[in-house]
C-alpha positions in Angstrom: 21.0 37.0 33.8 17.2 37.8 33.0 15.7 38.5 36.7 12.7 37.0 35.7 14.5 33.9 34.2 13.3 30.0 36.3 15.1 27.5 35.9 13.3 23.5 36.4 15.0 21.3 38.7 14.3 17.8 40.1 14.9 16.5 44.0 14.9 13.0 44.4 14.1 12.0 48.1 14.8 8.6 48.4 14.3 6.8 52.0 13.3 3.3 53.5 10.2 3.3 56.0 9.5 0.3 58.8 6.4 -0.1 57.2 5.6 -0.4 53.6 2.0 1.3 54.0 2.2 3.7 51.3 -0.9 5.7 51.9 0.1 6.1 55.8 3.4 8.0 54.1 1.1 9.4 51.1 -0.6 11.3 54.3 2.3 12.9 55.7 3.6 14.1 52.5 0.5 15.8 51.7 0.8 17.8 54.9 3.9 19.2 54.1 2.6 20.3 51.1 2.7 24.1 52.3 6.3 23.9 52.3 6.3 22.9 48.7 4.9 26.1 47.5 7.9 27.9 48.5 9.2 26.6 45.3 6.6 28.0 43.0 5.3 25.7 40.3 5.8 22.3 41.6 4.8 18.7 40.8 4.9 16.2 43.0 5.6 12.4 43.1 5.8 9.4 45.7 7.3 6.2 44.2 7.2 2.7 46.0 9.8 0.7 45.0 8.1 -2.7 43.8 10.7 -5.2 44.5 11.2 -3.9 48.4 8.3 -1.9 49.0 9.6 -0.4 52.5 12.0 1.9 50.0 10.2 4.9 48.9 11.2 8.3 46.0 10.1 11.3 46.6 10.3 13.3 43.2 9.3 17.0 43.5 9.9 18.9 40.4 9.8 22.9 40.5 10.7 26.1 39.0 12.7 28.9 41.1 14.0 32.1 39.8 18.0 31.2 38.3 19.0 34.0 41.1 17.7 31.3 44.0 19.7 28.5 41.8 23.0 30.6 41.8 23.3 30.4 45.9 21.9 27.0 46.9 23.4 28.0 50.6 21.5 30.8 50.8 18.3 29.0 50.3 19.7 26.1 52.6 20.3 28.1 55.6 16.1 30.0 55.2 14.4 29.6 58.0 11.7 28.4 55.9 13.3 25.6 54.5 15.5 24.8 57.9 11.5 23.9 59.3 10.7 22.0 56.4 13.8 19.9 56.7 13.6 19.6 60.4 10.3 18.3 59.9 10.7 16.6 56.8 13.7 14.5 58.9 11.4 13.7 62.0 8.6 12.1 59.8 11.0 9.5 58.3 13.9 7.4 60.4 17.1 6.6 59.0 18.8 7.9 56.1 17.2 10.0 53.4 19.7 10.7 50.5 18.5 13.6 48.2 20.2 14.4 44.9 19.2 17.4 42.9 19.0 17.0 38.8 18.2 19.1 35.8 17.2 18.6 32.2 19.3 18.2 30.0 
């Protein structure tokens, strides 16, 4: 495999808040954004739900190196992104489901 080959993946972070004020949740999301740039070239998304606007998508879209994509456990268990989750999980209660998708 190319060392210099990226492969483009898609997390969905999908969550339901107490409140429905998107731009209170806009807020925190932008200041995690320093965590996003860990993953290189990234776009990212907040979605409301319109029919129960307390559920919420968070869409990041990013490129890695395919080396980081061969050992998803690896990156997991990076101090880096053990913060980001610890803090990602404290800003929202409940469940947050996150799925991982590619382009096909």
């Amino acid at each position: 495999m190319n060392s210099d080959a990226k492969v483009r993946r898609t997390l969905h972070f999908r969550f339901t808040m107490p409140t429905a004020d998107a731009a209170q949740i806009g807020a925190m999301l932008k200041a995690m954004a320093p965590f996003y740039q860990m993953f290189g070239d990234t776009r990212i998304r907040l979605l409301q739900n319109v029919d129960d606007p307390a559920k919420f998508t968070q869409e990041i879209e990013y490129e890695a190196p395919a080396g980081l994509e061969v050992n998803r456990q690896q990156i997991a268990s990076d101090a880096r992104m053990q913060t980001y989750l610890q803090a990602w999980r404290s800003m929202f209660p409940g469940t947050v489901e996150v799925d991982v998708y590619k382009e096909v």
